[in-house]
C-alpha positions in Angstrom: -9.9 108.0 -13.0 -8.6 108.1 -16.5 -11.7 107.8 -19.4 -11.5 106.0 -21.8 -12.0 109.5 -24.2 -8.6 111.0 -22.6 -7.0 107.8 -23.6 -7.9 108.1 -26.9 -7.2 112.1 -27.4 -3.7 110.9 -26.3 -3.1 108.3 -28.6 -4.7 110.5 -31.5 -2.3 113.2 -30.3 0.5 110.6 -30.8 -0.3 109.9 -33.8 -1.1 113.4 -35.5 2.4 114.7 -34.0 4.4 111.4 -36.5 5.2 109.5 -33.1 2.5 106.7 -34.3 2.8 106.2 -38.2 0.8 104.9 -40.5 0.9 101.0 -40.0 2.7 101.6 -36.7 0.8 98.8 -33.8 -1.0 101.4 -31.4 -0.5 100.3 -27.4 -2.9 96.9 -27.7 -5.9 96.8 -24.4 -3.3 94.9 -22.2 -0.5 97.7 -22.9 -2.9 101.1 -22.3 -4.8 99.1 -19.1 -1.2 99.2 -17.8 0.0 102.4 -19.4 -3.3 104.1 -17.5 -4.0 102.0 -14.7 -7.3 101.4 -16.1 -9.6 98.2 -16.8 -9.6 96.1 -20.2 -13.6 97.8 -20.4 -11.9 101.3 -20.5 -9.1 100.5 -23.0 -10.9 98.4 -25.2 -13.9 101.4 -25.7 -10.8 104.0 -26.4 -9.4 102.0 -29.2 -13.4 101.8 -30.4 -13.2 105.4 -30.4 -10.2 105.9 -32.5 -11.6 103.1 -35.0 -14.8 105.3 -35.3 -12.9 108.1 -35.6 -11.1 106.3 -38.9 -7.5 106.5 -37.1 -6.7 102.9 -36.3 -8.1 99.8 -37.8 -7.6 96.0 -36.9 -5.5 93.5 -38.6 -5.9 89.7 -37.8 -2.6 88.6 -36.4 -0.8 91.8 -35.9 -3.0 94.0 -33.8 -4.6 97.2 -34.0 -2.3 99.8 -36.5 -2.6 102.7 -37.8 -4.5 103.9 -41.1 -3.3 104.4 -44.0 -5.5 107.7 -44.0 -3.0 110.6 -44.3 -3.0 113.4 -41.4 -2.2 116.9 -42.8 0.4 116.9 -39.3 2.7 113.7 -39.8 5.6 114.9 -41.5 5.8 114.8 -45.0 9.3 113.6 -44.3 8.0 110.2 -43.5 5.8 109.9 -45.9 8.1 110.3 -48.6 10.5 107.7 -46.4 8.1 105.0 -46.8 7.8 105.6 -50.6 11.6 105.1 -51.3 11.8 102.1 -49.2 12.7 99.2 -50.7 14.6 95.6 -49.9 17.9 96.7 -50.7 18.0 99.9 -48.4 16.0 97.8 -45.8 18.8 95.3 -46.3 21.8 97.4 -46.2 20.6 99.9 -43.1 20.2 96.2 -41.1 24.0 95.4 -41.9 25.5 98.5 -41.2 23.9 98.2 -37.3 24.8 94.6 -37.3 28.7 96.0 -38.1 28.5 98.5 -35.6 26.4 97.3 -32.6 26.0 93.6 -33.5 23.3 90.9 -34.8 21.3 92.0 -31.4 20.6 95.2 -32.1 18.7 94.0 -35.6 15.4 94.4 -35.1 12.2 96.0 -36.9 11.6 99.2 -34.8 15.5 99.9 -34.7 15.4 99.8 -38.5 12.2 101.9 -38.9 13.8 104.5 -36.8 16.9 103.9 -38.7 15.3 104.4 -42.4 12.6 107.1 -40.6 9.5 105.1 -41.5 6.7 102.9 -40.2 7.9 99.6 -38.8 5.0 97.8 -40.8 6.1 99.0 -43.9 9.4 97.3 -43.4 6.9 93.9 -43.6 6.1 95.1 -47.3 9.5 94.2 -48.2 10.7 91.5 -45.5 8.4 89.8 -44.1 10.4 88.6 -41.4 13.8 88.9 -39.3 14.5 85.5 -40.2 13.6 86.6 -43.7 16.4 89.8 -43.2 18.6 87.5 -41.7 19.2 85.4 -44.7 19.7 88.4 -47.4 22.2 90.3 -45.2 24.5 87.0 -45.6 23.9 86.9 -49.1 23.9 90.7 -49.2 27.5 90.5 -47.7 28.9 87.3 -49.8 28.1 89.4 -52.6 30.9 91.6 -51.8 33.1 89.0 -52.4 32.9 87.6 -55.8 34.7 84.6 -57.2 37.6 85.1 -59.1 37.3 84.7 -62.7 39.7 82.7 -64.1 40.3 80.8 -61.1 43.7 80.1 -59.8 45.1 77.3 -61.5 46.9 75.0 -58.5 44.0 73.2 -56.1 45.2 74.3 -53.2 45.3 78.3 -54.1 41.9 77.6 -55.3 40.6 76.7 -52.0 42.8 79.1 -50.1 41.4 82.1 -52.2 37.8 81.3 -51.1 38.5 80.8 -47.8 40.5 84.0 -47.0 37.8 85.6 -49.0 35.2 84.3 -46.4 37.8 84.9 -43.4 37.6 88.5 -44.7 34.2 89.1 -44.8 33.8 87.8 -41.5 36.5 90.2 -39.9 34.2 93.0 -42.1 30.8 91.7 -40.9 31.6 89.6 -36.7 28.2 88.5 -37.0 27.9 87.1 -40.2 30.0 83.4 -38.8 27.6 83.1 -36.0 24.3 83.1 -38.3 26.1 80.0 -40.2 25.0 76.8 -39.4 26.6 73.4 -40.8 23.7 71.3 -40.1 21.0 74.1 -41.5 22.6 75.8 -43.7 21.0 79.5 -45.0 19.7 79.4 -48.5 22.4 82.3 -49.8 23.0 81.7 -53.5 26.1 84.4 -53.1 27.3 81.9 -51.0 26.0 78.5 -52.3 28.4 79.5 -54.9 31.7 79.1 -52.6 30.5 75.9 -51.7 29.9 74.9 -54.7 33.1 76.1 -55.9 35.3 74.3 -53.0 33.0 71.1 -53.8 33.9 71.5 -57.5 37.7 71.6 -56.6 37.6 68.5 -54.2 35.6 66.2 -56.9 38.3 67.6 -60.0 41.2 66.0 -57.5 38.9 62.7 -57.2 36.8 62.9 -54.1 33.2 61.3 -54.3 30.2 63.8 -54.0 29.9 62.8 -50.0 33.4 63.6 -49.3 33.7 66.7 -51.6 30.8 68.1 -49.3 32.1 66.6 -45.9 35.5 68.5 -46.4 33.9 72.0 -47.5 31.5 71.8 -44.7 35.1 71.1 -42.5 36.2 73.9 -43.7 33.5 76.3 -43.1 33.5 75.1 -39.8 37.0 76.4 -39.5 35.7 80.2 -40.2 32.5 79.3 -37.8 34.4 78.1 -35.1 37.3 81.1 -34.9 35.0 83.7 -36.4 32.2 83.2 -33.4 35.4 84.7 -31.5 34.8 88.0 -33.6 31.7 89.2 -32.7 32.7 88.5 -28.7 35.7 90.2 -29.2 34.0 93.3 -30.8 30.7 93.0 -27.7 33.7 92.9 -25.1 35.8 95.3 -26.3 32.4 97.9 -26.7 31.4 96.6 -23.4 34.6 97.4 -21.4 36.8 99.6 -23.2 39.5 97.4 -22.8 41.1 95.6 -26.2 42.2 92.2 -26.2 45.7 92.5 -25.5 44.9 95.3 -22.5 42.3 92.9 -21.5 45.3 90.0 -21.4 47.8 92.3 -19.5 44.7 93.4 -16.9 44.7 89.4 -16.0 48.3 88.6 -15.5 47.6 88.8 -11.6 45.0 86.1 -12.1 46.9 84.2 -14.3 50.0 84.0 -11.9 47.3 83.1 -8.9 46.6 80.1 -10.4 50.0 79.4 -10.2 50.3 78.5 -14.0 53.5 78.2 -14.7 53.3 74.9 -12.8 50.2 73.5 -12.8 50.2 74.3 -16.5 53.6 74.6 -18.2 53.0 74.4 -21.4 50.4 77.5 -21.7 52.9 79.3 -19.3 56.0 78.3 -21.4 54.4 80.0 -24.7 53.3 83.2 -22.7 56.9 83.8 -21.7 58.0 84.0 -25.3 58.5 87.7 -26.1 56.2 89.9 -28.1 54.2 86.5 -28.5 50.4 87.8 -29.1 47.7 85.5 -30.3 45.8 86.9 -33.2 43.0 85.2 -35.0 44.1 85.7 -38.1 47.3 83.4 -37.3 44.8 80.9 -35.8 42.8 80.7 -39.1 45.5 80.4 -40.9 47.0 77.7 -38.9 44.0 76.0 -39.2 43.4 76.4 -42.7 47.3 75.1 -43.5 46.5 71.7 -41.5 43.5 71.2 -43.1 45.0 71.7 -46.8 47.8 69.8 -46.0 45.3 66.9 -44.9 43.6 66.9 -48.1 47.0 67.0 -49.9 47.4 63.0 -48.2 44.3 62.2 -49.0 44.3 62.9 -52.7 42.6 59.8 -54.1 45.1 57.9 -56.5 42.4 56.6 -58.5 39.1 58.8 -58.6 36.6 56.0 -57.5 38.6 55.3 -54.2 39.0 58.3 -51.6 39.7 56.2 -48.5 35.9 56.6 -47.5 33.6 54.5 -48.3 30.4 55.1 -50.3 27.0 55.2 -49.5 26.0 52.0 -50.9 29.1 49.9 -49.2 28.1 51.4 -45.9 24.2 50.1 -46.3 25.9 47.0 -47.2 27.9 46.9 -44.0 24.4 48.1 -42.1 22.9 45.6 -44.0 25.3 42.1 -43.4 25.5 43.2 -39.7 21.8 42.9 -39.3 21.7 39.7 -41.2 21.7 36.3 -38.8 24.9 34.2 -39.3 24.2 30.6 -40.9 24.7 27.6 -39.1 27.8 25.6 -40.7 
């Protein structure tokens, strides 16, 4: 039977060789009674023994971690590491595995291994994913800043921001996904777009509500057909196959289903050749209807935009809840 002393000269081994670093979570009771096979009793009396010993110590709501107490054998390396850490590097190591492996793979202990220091160091700086999650979008609408001046037609004004945001989300396939319409993340990087959409729609004589109904339409746009980029990029990792190899490998299927007459019309656009559906073409297409819907909705006088206001639909709430007089 393992004691509870061997248990602790292996995690004080762990921890003098850099594996555990300072602020790292040591295994917790429940962890080493499974690591060792041993009772709760037995692990709780070995992390005693490395708090006597000064190498761990206790912190309410996180666990038992690591001192702060420097060991003459964990590498100077990583000591120096968690001295030039700081939000920005924290921030830009997390995008660059988003890019290459996804929002998934974004996690505290991928990033201290990343950026070769303790995970709870990264807390010093971010104190939570969510937390990350919110500066790498603003981290990435930075890259794309506003032109200054501004085109001077409406409709270029609106196209430039959204082919900027189209292009950031072909850069970064997870960024679309982490956008929400009905929560929206608290960027300022990209407050600014929306406000600068909003700002276009209320020059042309939209009201405030239907400024900010037709920019959040047209976010929705890159949310919708960018969520296709990141599943693209998962599939294309997972299987080796690109989309178009992946469209050829299911012609069989496609012919099994005996498309061409149950469904002609998806059948009658696949025959057309060298036809291949790219997302860039979709957005586009989607962002052309969209402008050219505004362009008949252009409000001939600027307190009429065929919607009506706040206050006229209380009133309408209002008279239908009302009883009808007798006559």
């Amino acid at each position: 039977m393992t004691t509870h002393q061997e248990i602790a000269a292996d995690i004080r081994s762990r921890i003098e060789q850099g594996r555990l670093r300072p602020g790292e979570r040591v295994p917790s009771t429940r962890a080493i009674a499974r690591e060792w096979g041993v009772a709760i009793a037995t692990a709780t009396r070995a992390l005693a023994t490395l708090q006597s010993q000064g190498l761990v110590r206790s912190v309410v709501g996180v666990g038992t971690i690591v001192t702060d107490r420097p060991l003459t054998s964990v590498p100077p390396r990583a000591r120096e590491a968690d001295r030039a850490l700081s939000r920005e590097r924290i921030v830009r190591a997390a995008v660059a595995i988003a890019d290459a492996e996804g929002m998934v793979s974004v996690t505290m202990r991928r990033l201290a291994t990343e950026l070769d220091v303790a995970v709870m160091s990264l807390y010093r700086h971010v104190p939570s994913k969510e937390e990350l999650a919110v500066l790498m979008v603003d981290h990435i609408f930075g890259e794309a800043p506003l032109p200054d001046p501004p085109p001077a037609g409406w409709r270029e004004r609106i196209e430039v921001v959204a082919r900027m945001q189209w292009a950031l989300g072909k850069r970064h396939p997870w960024m679309p996904s982490l956008m929400s319409l009905t929560r929206p993340l608290m960027v300022p990087k990209g407050m600014a777009h929306t406000d600068w959409c909003m700002r276009v729609l209320r020059e042309l004589g939209f009201s405030p509500e239907t400024a900010l109904y037709v920019t959040v339409a047209l976010a929705g746009l890159l949310i919708g057909v960018g969520a296709t980029l990141q599943m693209e990029a998962d599939a294309q990792r997972d299987t080796g196959l690109t989309s178009d190899e992946w469209m050829d490998a299911t012609g069989d299927a496609f012919e099994r289903l005996g498309a061409a007459t149950r469904f002609p019309m998806i059948a009658e656009v696949s025959m057309i050749p060298g036809f291949d559906m790219r997302l860039d073409d979709v957005f586009e297409t989607g962002l052309a209807l969209m402008l050219d819907g505004i362009a008949q909705r252009v409000p001939r006088r600027a307190q009429s935009d065929g919607l009506p206001s706040r206050r006229a639909q209380k009133s309408v709430r209002s008279s239908r809840s009302m009883p009808r007089s007798a006559s």
